[in-house]
Each structure stands twice: as structure tokens, then as C-alpha cells.
N, C-alpha and C positions, 0 to 999 in steps of 0.2 A: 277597732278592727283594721281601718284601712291604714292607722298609724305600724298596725302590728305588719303588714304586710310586707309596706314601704319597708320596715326594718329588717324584714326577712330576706328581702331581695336583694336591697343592701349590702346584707351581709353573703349574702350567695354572690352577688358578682367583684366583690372586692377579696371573694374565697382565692387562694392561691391554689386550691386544687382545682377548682373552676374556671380559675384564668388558666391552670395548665391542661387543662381538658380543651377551649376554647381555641390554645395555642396548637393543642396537637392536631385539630380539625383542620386547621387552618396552612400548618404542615403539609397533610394530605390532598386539599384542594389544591394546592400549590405542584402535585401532581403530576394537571393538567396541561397548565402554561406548557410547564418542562415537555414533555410529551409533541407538544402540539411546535417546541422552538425545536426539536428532535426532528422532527419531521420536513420542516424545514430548512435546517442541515442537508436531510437527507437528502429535499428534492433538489434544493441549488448544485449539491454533487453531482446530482444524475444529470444535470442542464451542463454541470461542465464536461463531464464526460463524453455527455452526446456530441458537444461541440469538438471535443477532441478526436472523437471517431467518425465526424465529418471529414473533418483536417486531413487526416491521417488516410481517410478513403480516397482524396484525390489528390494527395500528395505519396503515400505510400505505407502500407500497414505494417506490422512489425515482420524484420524479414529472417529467411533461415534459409544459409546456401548448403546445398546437401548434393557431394558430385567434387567431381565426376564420378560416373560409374559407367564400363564398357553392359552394354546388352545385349546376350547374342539369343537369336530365337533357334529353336531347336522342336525335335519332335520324339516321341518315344511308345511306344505299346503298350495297350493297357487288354488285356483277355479279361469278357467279361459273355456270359452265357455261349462259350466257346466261337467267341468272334474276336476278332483282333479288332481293337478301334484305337486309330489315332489320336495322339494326344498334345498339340499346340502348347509350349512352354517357350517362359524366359528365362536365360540365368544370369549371373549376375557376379561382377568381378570387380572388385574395388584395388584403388591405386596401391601401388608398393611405400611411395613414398608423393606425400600431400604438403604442402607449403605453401601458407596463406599469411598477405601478409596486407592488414587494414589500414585507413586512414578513415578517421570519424570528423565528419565538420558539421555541428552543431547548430541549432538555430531554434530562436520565439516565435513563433506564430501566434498572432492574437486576434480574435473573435468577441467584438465589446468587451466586457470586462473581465473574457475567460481566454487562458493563454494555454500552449502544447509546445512542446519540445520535440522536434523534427529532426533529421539529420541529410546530410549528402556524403554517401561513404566511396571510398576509391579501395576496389581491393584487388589483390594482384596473387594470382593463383598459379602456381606452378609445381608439377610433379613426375612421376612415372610409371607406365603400366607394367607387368610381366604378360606374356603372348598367355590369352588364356585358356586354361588347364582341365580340359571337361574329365581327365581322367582323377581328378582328383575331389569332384562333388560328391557329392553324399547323397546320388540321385540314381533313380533308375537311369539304366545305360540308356545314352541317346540313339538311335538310331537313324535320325538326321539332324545334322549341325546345320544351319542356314548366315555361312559365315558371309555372304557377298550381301545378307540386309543387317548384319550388325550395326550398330551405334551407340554413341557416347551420350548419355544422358546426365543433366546440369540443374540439378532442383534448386530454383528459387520460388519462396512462396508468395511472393507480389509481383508479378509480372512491371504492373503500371510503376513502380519504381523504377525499372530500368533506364538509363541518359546517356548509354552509348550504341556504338556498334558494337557486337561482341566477334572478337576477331580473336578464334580458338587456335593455335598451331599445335599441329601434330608433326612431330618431328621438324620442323620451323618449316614446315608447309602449311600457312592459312587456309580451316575449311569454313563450309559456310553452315553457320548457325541456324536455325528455324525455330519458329514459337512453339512451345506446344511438345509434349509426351505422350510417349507407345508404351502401351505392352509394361509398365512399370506398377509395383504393387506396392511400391514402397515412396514414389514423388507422383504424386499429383500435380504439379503445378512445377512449368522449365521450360529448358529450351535441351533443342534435340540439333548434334551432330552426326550425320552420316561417317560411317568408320568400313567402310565393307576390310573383310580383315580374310587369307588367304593362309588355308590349311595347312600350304607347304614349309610358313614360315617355320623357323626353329623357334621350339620354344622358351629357347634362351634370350631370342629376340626382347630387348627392352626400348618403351617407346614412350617418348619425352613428348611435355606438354603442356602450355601456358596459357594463361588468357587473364582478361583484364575487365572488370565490371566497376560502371559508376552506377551508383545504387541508392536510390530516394529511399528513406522508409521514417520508419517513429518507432515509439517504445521501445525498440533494442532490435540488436541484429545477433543473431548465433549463427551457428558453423556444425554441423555434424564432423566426427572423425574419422571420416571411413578411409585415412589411407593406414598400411600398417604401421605406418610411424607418421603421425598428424604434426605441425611443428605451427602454430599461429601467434603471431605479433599482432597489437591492434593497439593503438594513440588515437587519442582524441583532445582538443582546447577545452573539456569538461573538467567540472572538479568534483560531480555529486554522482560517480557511477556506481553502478549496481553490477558486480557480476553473480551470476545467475547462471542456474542450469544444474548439468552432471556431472559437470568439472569445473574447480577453482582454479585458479591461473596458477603458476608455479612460480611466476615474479610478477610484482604488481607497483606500481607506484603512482599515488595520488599528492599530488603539488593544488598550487593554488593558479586555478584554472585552465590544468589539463592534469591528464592520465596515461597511463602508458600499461601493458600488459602481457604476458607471455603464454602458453600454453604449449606444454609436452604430452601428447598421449600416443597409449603404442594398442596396438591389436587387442592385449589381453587386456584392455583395463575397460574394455564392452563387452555388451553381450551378445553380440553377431561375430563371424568368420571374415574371412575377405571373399568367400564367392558362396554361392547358393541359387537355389533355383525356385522357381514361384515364391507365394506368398510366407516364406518360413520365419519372415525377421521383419522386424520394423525399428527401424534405426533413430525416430524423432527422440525416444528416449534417453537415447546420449548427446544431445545438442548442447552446444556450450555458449557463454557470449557474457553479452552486459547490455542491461538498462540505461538508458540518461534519464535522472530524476532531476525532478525539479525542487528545486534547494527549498522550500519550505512548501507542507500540505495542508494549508488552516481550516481545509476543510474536518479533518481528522483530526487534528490540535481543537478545532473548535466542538467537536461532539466527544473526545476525550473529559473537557471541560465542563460541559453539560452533564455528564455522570457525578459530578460534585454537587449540584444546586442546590440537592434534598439538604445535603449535608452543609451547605452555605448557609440555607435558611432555617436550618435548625440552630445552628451555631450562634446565628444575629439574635435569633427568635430569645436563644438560653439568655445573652448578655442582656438583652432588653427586659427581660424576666428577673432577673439578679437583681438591678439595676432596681427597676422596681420594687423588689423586695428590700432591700436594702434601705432605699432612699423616702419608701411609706410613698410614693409617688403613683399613683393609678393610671395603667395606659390603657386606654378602651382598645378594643379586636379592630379597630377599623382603622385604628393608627398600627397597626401588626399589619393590616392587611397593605397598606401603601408601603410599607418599608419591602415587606417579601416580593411585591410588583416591582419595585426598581430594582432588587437583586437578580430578578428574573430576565430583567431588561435589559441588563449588564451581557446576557448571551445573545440577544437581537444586536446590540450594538457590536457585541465583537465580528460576530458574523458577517454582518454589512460592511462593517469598517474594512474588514482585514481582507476586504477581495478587492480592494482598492489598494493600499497602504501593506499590506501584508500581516501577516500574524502579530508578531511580537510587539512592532510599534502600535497596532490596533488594540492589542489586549491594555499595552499601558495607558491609552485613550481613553479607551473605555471603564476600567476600573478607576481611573481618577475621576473622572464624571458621575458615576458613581458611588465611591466615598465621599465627593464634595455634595452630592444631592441627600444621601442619608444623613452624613453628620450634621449638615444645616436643617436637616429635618427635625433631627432629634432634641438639637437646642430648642424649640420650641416645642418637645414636650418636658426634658429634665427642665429646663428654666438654669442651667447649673453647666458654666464652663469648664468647669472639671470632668462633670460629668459627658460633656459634650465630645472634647478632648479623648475621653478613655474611650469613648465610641471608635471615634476617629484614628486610633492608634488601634485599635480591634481588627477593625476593616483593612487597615495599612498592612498589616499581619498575615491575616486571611488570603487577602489576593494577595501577597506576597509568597505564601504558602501555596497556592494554588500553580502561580506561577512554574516555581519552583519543579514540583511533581510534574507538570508538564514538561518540564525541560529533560528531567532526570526517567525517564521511560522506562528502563531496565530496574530503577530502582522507584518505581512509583509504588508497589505496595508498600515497600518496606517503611520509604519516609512518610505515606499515608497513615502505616500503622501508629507510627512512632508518635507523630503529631498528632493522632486524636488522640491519643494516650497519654500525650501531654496537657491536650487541651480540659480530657477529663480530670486530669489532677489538679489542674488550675481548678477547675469547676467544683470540685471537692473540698478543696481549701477556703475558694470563699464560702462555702453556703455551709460552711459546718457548726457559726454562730447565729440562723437565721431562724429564727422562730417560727415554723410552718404553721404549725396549730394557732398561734397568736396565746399559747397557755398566760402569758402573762399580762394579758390584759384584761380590766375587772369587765365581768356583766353587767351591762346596761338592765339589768334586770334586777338586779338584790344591789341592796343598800352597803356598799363599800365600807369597811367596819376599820377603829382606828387601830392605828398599829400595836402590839402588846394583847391585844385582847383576843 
């Protein structure tokens, strides 16, 4: 009985449907790890980001010049249970003609072994107002215009960026600049010029106007369009920009370690006027600009990568399964379970390596450490150089393919598809001669009868 036993168990765990059930368990468990290096991904991210939005908080956060814009405050009647009650308004007059024109100087800032990209920009603003025009708002009629508290208002959204004086000329008269916005529904965050502006003038009167900001910031800097013809130039020593926003530049040019770029917009290609009064418009939606990115993201290449491991360990798990079928070679689950731990180890190691070293050179580190620990593994289980070899050329393949998909982004389903579809045919080809059942081997149980009979 106990011989019967031994033999039944025997035959249960050397079953190939047993070993594939064992294998697939083992798949699943494998789960976790993944899961748990995911996670890890995720928080090293969030640690570099914090540190990047430290950086950035006292050097200068991403910035948007929005401005000039004339403001003039006004008042009007509003009849309401037959009383007349006053009503406090601003309106609002954007330049004729706006010309901006950047300069981006770039910079590393590093925080132990997590780094941001910063900038110092010089930008130089010059344009024209027309005398403006309350008969032509879209507003109930004013009944008092407040043109001696008028002002120019200048939206920048990081104050703490700023490195100059800002020295405004209205008609090449210097006024003087203030921290801080009135009365405005649409900038929160500027500086304010005094403009007192006088009824008599004609309002053909045109009035010219420049000024000149050095400007700390990160992640990117935009521009809103509010003159009716916007015209912006912007260079920078980068090579990895992003433009961004509501408008594409209309010439752009990226060389090897700067950029250059242009932008045309006229009145109709937004969706605000050039004047209006209170809250009717909000103009952050047409902002325009560029990013400085940082030439490789491994934290995003590295959880890119981690979406493969099911499929890495399934892959190892099949040839090792073949391999054994083929070779009548038994690999116990606990030799399954050290080979899918060092493929899993292959994403801790990228991870660490490549925040040091960078991606690319991290990944080829790491997967050669890797295929050199599996394939010296596996010779002591096939016993068999050849066999050892075809491991070895497996694994060379795999992260080579893996690689590959990572680089190709745009086309990572498609080479995805292509290649399991390959790999399945592969896998279809050899095991089409492989005995699953073992039909042809005699029962240990009945007496093997000679041939002819």
C-alpha cells in the first residue's frame, strides 16, 4: 500500500499537467512582488517630485506673464425695488499691438540624488495702447468713468521669481511699478502701475510702452495673447522642449543644445475681445509657452517596464517547462520559484541603478546581471551546455525585446503584439512533437507483452 502510494504521487508530481498547474500558481504569487516594486516606483516618484516642488517654491514656480492690461474703474445704475443703487465696476482694455520677446537660461539643481530643471529668463515687452473706448463695451452705460484712478495692470503668477527692478515706460516716461493687484477678475497675482488717464484726450491718441523682466521660475514659462496682434520670440541653450499650451509656435527650431521659437496670434484666434468689463472672460485658457524637460524619465520608463514582468515570468516559466518536457529533466517549483525572484529583481535593480547612472545605461546593468545569475543557474539544473546556452540566448532576446518596446513608445502595442505572436509560434512549433499524456510509455502495472502479439 505504502509502495502504491509513493507511486501515485510520483506520478502526480512528475504529471505535466501538475507541473503546469504548480507553474501557474506560482505566476500568480508573483503578483505580489510586482505590485509591491509598483509601489515603490511610485513612492521614489512622489519623493522626487516633492523635492522638485521644494526647489521650485524658493527659486520660482512655473510662471505665466499675462498684461499688460489698462483698468479703468467706473460706475453704473442698477434699479432694483425702485431705488437706484450704485454699482462699482472695472473694465478692461487690452493692448493693440503686444511684442514679447524671451531669452531662457537654463540650469540642474540637485537635491542628493534628485535633480529639477530651473530657469533665469530675460524677457522684453513692448507694445501699444489705443485711448480707451467705453463707448464701445458691451456694458450697461457708465455713468461715472473714474479715469484719474486708472492703472496698468502686469500678471505674473510667482511674484518670488522676480531679479529686477521693473522700470515700465509709458511713452518713454518711467512709472513706478507696485507689488500687488486691484480690482482685477482675471490676474490674481502682479504688479500694478499707476496710469491716471484724462477724458479730454482724443481717442486716437496711441500710447507706447516697454518694460523689461528677469524672471526666476521652473517647469515652463507661458504668455497669454491679449494684444490684438501678439508677436513672441523665445531661445533658450535647451534641446529637450516642450511647447505647450493653446497655441503652437509657427517656427520652431530644435538643434543640439538650444531651441529657438516663434509665435503669431491675432484677436480672433481667442475667445475674449480686447475690452470688457467685470468678470465676463478668463483669459488663462489661451496661454501659450514651453516646458524644459529633462532628457530622460526612468522613473516612467521604469514602471513602463514593470507592466511586462507577468509576461517576463511567464515567458521564462514556458522555456523552463519545454525544456523539461523535452529533456525528461524534473525541475522541482522551488527551482521555478528562485529563477521568477531574480526576474523580479531585475526591476529593484533597475530602479536603484538608474537614479544614479540614468535609465538606459542602468537597464543594460541590470539585465546582464540578471541573465548572467539565471543562465549559471540553470546549468545546474539542465546539467547540459547546450541547454544552458539556449537559456542564455532566451533571456538575451527577452530584454532585448523589452528594451526595444520601451524605446519605441508610439509603437509599443504594436511591436508588443507582433512579438508575443511570434513568441507563441515559436512555442507551437516546438511542443507539437511532445507527448503530454506520456501515451507511450508502458504501465508499470501490466506485464509489457512481446512485439507481434
Amino acid at each position: 500500500m505504502k509502495n502504491t502510494n509513493q507511486s501515485f504521487w510520483s506520478k502526480v508530481s512528475n504529471s505535466a499537467t501538475f507541473k503546469a498547474m504548480v507553474i501557474g500558481i506560482l505566476i500568480l504569487l508573483m503578483l505580489i512582488p510586482v505590485s509591491m516594486i509598483s509601489s515603490l516606483i511610485q513612492e521614489r516618484e512622489w519623493n522626487s517630485e516633492s523635492v522638485a516642488s521644494e526647489i521650485s517654491s524658493k527659486w520660482g514656480n512655473r510662471q505665466a506673464i499675462v498684461g499688460p492690461v489698462i483698468t479703468v474703474p467706473f460706475q453704473y445704475n442698477v434699479v432694483q425695488d425702485n431705488k437706484i443703487t450704485k454699482v462699482n465696476e472695472y473694465a478692461y482694455f487690452l493692448p493693440e499691438d503686444l511684442d514679447i520677446q524671451t531669452e531662457l537660461v537654463p540650469e540642474i539643481r540637485y537635491r542628493s540624488i534628485y535633480k529639477v530643471v530651473v530657469y533665469q529668463s530675460k524677457i522684453k515687452v513692448k507694445g501699444k495702447f489705443l485711448f480707451p473706448d467705453f463707448s464701445k463695451l458691451n456694458h450697461a452705460r457708465a455713468t461715472f468713468i473714474d479715469w484719474q484712478n486708472a492703472f496698468i495692470t502686469i500678471g505674473i503668477s510667482d511674484l518670488r521669481g522676480i531679479r529686477n527692478d521693473v522700470a515700465f515706460r509709458w511713452n518713454g516716461v518711467q512709472q513706478e511699478a507696485t507689488s500687488g493687484v486691484e480690482g482685477s477678475d482675471f490676474i490674481s497675482s502682479g504688479i500694478t502701475v499707476k496710469m491716471p488717464l484724462s477724458p479730454e484726450t482724443s481717442e486716437d491718441t496711441e500710447f507706447n510702452f516697454d518694460f523689461e523682466l528677469s524672471l526666476n521660475g521652473s517647469h515652463g514659462l507661458f504668455f497669454a495673447p491679449l494684444g490684438k496682434t501678439t508677436h513672441t520670440t523665445l531661445s533658450s541653450q535647451w534641446d529637450t522642449p516642450s511647447f505647450d499650451g493653446a497655441f503652437l509656435p509657427d517656427k520652431r527650431t530644435v538643434g543640439q543644445n538650444e531651441f529657438s521659437a516663434e509665435w503669431n496670434i491675432f484677436n480672433y484666434n481667442r475667445n475674449f475681445p480686447q475690452m470688457w468689463a467685470g468678470d465676463s472672460y478668463n483669459v488663462s485658457g489661451s496661454e501659450y509657452g514651453v516646458q524644459l524637460l529633462l532628457p530622460v524619465d526612468h522613473y516612467q520608463k521604469t514602471m513602463r517596464s514593470v507592466k511586462y514582468a507577468i509576461m517576463f515570468i511567464a515567458l521564462t516559466f514556458l522555456v523552463f517547462f519545454l525544456i523539461e518536457l523535452i529533456s525528461r529533466k524534473c525541475i522541482h517549483p522551488f527551482q521555478y520559484l528562485l529563477v521568477s525572484i531574480g526576474l523580479v529583481l531585475f526591476y529593484s535593480l533597475l530602479l536603484a541603478i538608474s537614479e544614479q547612472i540614468g535609465f538606459d545605461l542602468a537597464y543594460g546593468v541590470s539585465a546582464l546581471a540578471i541573465i548572467i545569475l539565471i543562465t549559471a543557474y540553470s546549468h545546474s539544473i539542465f546539467k547540459s551546455s547546450k541547454q544552458t546556452w539556449l537559456m542564455g540566448a532566451f533571456l538575451v532576446v527577452l530584454y532585448a525585446f523589452l528594451y526595444t518596446v520601451l524605446q519605441l513608445e508610439d509603437f509599443a502595442l504594436l511591436i508588443g503584439s507582433v512579438g508575443l505572436f511570434i513568441a507563441l509560434a515559436v512555442v507551437m512549433y516546438i511542443s507539437r512533437k511532445i507527448d503530454w499524456f506520456h501515451s507511450n510509455e508502458p504501465d508499470d502495472n501490466q506485464e509489457q507483452l512481446p512485439e507481434g502479439n
